[in-house]
C-alpha positions in Angstrom: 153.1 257.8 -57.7 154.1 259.4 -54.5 153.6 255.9 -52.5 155.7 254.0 -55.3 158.3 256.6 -54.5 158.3 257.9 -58.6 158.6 261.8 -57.8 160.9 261.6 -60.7 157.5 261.1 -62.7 155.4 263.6 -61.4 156.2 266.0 -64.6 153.9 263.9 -67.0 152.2 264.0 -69.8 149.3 263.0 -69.5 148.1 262.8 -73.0 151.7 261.0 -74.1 151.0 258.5 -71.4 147.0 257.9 -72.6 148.0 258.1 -76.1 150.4 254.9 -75.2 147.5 252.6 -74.4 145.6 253.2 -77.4 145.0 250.3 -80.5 146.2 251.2 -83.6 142.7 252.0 -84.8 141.8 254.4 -82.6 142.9 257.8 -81.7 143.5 260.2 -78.9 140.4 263.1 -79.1 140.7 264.8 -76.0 142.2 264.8 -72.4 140.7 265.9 -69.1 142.1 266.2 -65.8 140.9 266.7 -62.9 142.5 267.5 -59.5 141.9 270.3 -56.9 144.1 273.5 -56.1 146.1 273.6 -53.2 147.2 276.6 -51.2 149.6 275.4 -48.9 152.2 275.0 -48.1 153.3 277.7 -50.3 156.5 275.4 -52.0 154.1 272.4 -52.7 150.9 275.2 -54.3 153.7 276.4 -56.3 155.0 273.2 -57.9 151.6 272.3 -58.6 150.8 275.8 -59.9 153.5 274.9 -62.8 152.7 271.6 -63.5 148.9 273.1 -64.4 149.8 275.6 -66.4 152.6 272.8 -68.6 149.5 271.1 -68.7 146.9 273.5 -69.9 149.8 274.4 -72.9 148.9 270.7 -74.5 146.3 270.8 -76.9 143.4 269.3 -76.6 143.7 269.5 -73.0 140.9 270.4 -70.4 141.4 270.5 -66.4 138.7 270.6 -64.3 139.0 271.7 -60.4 137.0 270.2 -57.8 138.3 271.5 -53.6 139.7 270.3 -50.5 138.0 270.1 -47.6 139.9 270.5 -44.0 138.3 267.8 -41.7 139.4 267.8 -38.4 141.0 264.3 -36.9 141.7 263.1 -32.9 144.7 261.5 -32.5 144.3 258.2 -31.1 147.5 258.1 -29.3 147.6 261.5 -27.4 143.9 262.9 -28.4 145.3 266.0 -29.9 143.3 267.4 -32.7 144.7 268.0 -36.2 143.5 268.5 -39.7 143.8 266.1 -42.7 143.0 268.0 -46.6 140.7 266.0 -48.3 139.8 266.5 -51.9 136.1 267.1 -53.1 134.2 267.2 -56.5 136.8 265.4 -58.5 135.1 261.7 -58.4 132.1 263.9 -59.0 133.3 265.8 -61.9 134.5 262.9 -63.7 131.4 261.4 -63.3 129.1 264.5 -65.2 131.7 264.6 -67.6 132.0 261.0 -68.7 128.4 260.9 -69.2 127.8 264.0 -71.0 130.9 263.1 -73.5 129.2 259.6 -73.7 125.9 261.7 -74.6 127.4 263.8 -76.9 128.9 260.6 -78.7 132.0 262.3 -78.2 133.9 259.1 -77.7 133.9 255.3 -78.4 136.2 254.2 -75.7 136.9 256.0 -72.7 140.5 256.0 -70.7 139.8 256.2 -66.9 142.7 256.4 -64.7 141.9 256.5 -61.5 141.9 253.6 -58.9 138.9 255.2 -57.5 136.1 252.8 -56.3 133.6 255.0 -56.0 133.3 255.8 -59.4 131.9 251.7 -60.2 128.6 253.4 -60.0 128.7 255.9 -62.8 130.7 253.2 -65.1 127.6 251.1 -64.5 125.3 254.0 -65.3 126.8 255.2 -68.0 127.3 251.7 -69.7 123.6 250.3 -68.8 122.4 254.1 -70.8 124.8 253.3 -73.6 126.1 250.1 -74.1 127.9 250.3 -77.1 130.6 252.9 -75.1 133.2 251.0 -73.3 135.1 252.3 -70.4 139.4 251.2 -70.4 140.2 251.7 -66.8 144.0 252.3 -66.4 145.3 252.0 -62.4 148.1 254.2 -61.2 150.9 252.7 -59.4 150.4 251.3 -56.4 146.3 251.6 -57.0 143.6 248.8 -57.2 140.2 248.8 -57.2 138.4 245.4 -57.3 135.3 246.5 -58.0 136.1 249.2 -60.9 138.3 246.3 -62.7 135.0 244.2 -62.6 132.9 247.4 -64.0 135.1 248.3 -66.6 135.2 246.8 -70.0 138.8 246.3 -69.6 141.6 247.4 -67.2 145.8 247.7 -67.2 148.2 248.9 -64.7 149.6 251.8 -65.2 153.7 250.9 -65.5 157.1 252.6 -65.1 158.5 251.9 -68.4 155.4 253.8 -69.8 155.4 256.5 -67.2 159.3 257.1 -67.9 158.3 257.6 -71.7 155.6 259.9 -70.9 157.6 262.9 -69.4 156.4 266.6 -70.3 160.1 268.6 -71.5 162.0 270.2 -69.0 161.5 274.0 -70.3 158.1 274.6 -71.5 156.8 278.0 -73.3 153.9 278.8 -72.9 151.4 280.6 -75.1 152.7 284.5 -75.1 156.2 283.3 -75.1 156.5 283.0 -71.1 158.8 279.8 -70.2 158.5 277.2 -67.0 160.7 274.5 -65.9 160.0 271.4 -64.4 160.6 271.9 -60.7 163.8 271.5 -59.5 162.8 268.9 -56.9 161.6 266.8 -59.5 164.2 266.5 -61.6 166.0 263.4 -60.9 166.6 261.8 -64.6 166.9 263.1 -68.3 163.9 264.7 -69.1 162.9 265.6 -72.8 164.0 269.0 -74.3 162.2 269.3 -77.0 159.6 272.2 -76.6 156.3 270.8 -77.5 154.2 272.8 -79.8 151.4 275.2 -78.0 147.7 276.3 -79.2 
């Protein structure tokens, strides 16, 4: 979303957005996301901090945490060395738990949304072990992946007009009473006010 320029998105609901895509026969058992804690800079940790914590007040809503990695880089310009933040685990995560959920027959049709390529190979694994499981691969915006469209057995783009629907509400309480807000910096339409209902 940050390459498509849609900050004004980044407050989502993710289970609104992946209860959009599903068939009028099926429904929504249980989110998980996964993404990696950041600790600086302090601003950016912080906005992420609340966006976790609106997120972890949906029900039937999991995250799981993988880490970033520091790697040093050499400038190819002026040879000066600097550090990139790369994330580790997540592809990895996704992978152990979309095969044990698909063990567990804890789903007929999985959402993936990722435009991750390297995850082809546990799609493949997981529907060569169980065939009758099929995998709905949803691409964010500005994300492709030839090969996981070719995997999966079926795969959308991930749009605006859904993303705009799919917005957590501005003020938030959580569990215990405490309230958030959206950040500031990402408010930049009408967001929802409606309080949605915690565990």
């Amino acid at each position: 979303m940050k390459d498509s320029g849609y900050r004004r998105y980044y407050w989502l609901d993710v289970k609104s957005l992946a209860a959009k895509f599903l068939r009028p026969n099926q429904q929504l058992n249980h989110v998980k996301y996964f993404t990696a804690k950041i600790g600086q800079p302090f601003d950016k940790a912080q906005r992420q901090r609340l966006y976790l914590q609106a997120l972890e007040s949906l029900p039937d809503t999991s995250i799981f945490y993988g880490r970033y990695m520091q790697t040093e880089k050499t400038c190819r310009l002026c040879g000066g060395k600097y550090f990139v933040n790369s994330e580790k685990m997540t592809d990895v995560n996704i992978a152990v738990e979309m095969m044990k959920d698909a063990m567990q027959d804890n789903f007929d049709t999985a959402f993936l949304i990722s435009g991750d390529g390297d995850l082809t190979g546990p799609i493949k694994a997981m529907r060569d072990l169980f065939p009758e499981k099929t995998v709905f691969v949803l691409f964010p915006p500005k994300r492709l992946s030839h090969d996981l469209s070719h995997m999966a057995s079926a795969y959308a783009n991930i749009g605006e007009r859904r993303l705009a629907k799919s917005l957590l509400p501005q003020h938030i309480t959580l569990p215990g009473g405490r309230t958030i807000d959206c950040p500031a910096r990402w408010i930049t339409v009408t967001t929802p006010t409606t309080t949605p209902s915690s565990n």
